[in-house]
N, C-alpha and C positions, 0 to 999 in steps of 0.2 A: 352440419353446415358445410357446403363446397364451396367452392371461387367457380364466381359466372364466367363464359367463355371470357367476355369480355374485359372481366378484372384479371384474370388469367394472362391474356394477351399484356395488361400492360405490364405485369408484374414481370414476366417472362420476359421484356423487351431490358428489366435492367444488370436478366441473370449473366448476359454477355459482359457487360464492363465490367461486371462484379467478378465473373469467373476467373481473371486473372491476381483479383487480389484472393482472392482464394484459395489458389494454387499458391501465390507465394506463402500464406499463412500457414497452409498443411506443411511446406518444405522448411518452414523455417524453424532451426533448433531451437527452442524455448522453454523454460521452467512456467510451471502454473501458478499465479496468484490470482484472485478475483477482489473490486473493492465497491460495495456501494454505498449510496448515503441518501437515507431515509429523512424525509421533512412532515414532519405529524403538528397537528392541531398543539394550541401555548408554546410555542417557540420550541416546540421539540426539533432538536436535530441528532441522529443517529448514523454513523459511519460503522459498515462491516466488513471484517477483510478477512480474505483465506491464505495460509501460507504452503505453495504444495516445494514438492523438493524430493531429488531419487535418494537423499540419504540424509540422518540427525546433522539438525542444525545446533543444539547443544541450549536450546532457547531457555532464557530465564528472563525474569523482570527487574527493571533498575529503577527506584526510586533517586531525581538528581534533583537536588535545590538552586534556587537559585544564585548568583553568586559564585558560581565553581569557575574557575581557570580552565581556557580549553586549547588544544592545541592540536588541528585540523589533522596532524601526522599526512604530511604529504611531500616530505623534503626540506631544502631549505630556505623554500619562500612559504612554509607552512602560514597557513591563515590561524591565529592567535585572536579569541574572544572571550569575556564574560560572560556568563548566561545571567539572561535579565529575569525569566520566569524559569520554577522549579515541574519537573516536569516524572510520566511514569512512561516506561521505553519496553518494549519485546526487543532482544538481543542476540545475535546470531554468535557461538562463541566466545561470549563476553566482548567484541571488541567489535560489533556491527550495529547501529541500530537500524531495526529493520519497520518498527512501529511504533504511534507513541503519543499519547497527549500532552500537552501543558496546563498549568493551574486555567490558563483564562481558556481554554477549550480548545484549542486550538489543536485537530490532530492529523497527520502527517502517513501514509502509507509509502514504503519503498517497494515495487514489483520490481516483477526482471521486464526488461525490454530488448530480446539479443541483439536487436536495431539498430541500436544507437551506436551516436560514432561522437566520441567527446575531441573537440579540439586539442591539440599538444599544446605544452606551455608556451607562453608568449616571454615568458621570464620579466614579466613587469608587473604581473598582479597575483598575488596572494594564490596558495592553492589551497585544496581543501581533499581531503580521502572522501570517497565513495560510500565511505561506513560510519561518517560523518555530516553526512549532507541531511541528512531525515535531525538529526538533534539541534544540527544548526539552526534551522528553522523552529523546530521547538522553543529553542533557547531566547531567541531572539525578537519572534514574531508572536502578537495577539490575535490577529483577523490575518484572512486571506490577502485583501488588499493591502496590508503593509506588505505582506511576503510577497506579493508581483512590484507591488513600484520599486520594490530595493533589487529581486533575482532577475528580472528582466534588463539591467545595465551589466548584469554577469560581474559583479565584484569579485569575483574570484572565479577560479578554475579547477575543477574536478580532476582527480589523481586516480586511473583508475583501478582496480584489486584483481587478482586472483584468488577464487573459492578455493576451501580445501574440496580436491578433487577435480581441479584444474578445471572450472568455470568461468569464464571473465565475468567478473562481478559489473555487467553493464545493467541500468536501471532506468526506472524511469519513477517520477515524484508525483502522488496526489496530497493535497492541500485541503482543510475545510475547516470554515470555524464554527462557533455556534449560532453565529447568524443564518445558517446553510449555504453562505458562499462558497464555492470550489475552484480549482486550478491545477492545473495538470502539467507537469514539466516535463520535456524532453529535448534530448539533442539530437537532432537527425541531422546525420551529415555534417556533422561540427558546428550544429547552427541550434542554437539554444529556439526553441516553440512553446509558447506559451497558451494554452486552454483557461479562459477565464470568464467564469458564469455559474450560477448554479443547474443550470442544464445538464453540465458534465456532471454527471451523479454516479457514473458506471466508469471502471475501467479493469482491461485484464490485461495481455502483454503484448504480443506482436500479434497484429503488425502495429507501425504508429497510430498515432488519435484520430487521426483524422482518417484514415482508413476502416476502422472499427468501427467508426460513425457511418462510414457509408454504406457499411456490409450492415449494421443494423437497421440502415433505413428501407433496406432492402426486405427485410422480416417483417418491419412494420407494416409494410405494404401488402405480405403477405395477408399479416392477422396473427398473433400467439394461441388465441384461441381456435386454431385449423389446424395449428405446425407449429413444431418449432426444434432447429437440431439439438439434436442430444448427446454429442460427445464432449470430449474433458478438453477440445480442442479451443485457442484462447477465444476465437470469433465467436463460436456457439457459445460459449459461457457467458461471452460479454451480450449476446441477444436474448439465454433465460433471464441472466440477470437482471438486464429492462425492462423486460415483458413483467416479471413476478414484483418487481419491486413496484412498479406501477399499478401492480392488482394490492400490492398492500393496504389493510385499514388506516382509515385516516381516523385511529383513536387516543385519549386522552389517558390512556391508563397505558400506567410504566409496563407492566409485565409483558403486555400483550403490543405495546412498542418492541420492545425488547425480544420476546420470543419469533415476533415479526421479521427483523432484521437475521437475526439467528436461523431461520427457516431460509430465508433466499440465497443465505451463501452456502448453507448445506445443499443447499440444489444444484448449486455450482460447486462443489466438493466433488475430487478424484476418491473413488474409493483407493482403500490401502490395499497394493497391491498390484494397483493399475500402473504399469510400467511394462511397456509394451518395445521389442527389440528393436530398432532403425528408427522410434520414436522419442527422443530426446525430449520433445514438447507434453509427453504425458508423462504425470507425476504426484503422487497421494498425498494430499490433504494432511500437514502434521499437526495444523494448528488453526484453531480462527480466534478470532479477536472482534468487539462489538462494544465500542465507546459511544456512552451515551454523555455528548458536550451539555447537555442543559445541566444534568445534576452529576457531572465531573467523575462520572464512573467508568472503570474502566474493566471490560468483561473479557474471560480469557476460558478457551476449551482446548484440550488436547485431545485429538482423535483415536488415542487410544485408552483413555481412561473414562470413566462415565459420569464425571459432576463438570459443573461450571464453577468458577470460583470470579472472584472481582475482587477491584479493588476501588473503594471511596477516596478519592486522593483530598477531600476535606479531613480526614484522618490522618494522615498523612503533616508533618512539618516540612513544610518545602522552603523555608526562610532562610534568608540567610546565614549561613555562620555552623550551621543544621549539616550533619553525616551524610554524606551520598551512600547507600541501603540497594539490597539485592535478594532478591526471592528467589531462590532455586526453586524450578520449575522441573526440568528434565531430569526424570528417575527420583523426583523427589516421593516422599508420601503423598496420597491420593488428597487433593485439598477440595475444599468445595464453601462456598458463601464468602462472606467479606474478611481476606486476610491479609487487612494493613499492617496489623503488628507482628505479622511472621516477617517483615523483610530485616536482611539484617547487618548492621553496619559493616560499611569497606572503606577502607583506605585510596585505593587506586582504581582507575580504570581509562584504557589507551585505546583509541581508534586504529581501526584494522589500518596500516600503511597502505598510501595510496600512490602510483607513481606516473611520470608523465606519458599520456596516452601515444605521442608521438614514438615511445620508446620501444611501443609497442609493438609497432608495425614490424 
């Protein structure tokens, strides 16, 4: 199949205003993630996400109940909370979360966004670390729509980190529960934006949301099935990921949910390896992750070992009063199928220090 002169012409006509966000997306330093969320037949809802990164994230799994003392680590207007739901987390050196459901399904992806630009403290409201922002929401919220009527008044102020390996830990927030609701946070320019709809099904990293959506509306006009780019770059990944998640079966059977979701972010996976000089923005695949909200499972693969393993958090005691639990993951033995009773009890665990962005300048 080709594009007629005439479909040609107009497609052509939007590759100008597109070509500048283009140019800034190639120039801009970026780490890789990819996240979509799949909507299938009896209330299926299914969220997939890829973690890429140029060096070990140290990732393990945190089983947290509900009822734990929380303590934002941002200073000393640290934001201070209970967590009301018990929840299963991906963790970047024990002290980030970086992924993660809750009992009532509700699950949370952190990517990088180098974009963003968080306000300095205002020193009158609450802060909160950066490696703390994904549990908060866990902790707190059941549906999408409580997490926007409460994050869009900005209760509090993000503290922001530095990675080991001197990365500014800046991010950007998806949202989804098991209604298929979605919502996408970010701060551009010190000014909190909120995405809310189940539309937003896709997101990778830079540039912002609303620019991603333009560069994909642009493919869509093209056609996926004529073209579609191919690099690990974040635009092209966020337009295979539309395209294929849109071609996905709308069926009724778990596995082939499942392997469904698993298939489109492997399409969007850096091979290992791929780190390319003067390219900051290309970076391998360590990990993907594929929560399925209807029956509260939580699916996990590491790109260099060859099973999948999950976790049923119905297995799981997330009640109160209940040990907050840790599954070594990295360099652990090779796991594979449902391993709720490998996690195992811990005492403590501290959010990475977050500090005021203004400090940073």
């Amino acid at each position: 199949m080709f594009l007629t002169l005439s479909r040609w012409n107009r497609v052509s006509k939007k590759v100008c205003c597109l070509f500048g966000i283009f140019l800034s997306v190639t120039a801009t330093p970026v780490i890789a993630c990819s996240r979509v969320l799949y909507r299938g037949p009896d209330n299926t809802v299914v969220v997939g996400r890829t973690m890429d990164w140029e060096q070990s994230l140290e990732v393990n799994l945190w089983a947290f109940p509900a009822g734990l003392e929380r303590d934002g680590n941002a200073g000393s207007r640290s934001l201070k909370w209970t967590s009301k739901y018990g929840s299963v987390v991906a963790t970047c050196y024990d002290k980030l979360v970086a992924d993660g459901m809750n009992e009532k399904g509700l699950v949370v992806n952190v990517l990088y966004l180098s974009s963003s630009v968080y306000p300095q403290f205002d020193g009158t409201r609450p802060a909160l670390s950066i490696g703390a922002w994904a549990q908060y929401v866990l902790d707190t919220f059941a549906t999408v729509d409580e997490a926007v009527t409460v994050l869009k008044d900005e209760p509090f102020q993000l503290g922001v980190l530095i990675m080991p390996g001197g990365h500014a830990g800046t991010v950007h927030l998806s949202v989804a529960d098991a209604t298929g609701d979605s919502a996408i946070f970010e701060y551009i320019d010190g000014t909190l934006v909120v995405h809310h709809g189940k539309q937003y099904s896709v997101m990778t990293n830079d540039p912002p949301y609303d620019q991603q959506l333009a560069l994909n509306g642009y493919w869509q006009e093209v056609g996926g099935s004529i073209m579609l780019p191919g690099t690990e770059r974040p635009a092209d990944r966020f337009v295979r990921a539309s395209y294929y998640l849109g071609e996905a079966p709308q069926t009724s059977d778990e596995r082939e949910q499942i392997a469904s979701v698993f298939s489109i972010i492997r399409n969007v996976s850096a091979p290992i390896g791929a780190v390319h000089a003067g390219q900051p923005n290309v970076a391998a695949t360590l990990w993907r992750i594929v929560a399925d909200q209807k029956r509260r499972t939580y699916y996990f693969e590491l790109t260099d070992t060859p099973n999948i393993f999950w976790v049923d958090l119905s297995k799981l005691d997330l009640s109160i009063g209940q040990p907050m639990r840790m599954l070594p993951v990295e360099g652990a033995p090779v796991m594979a199928g449902e391993v709720s009773s490998r996690f195992e009890k811990q005492t403590d665990f501290q959010f990475m220090p977050g500090s005021d962005p203004g400090a940073q300048k």
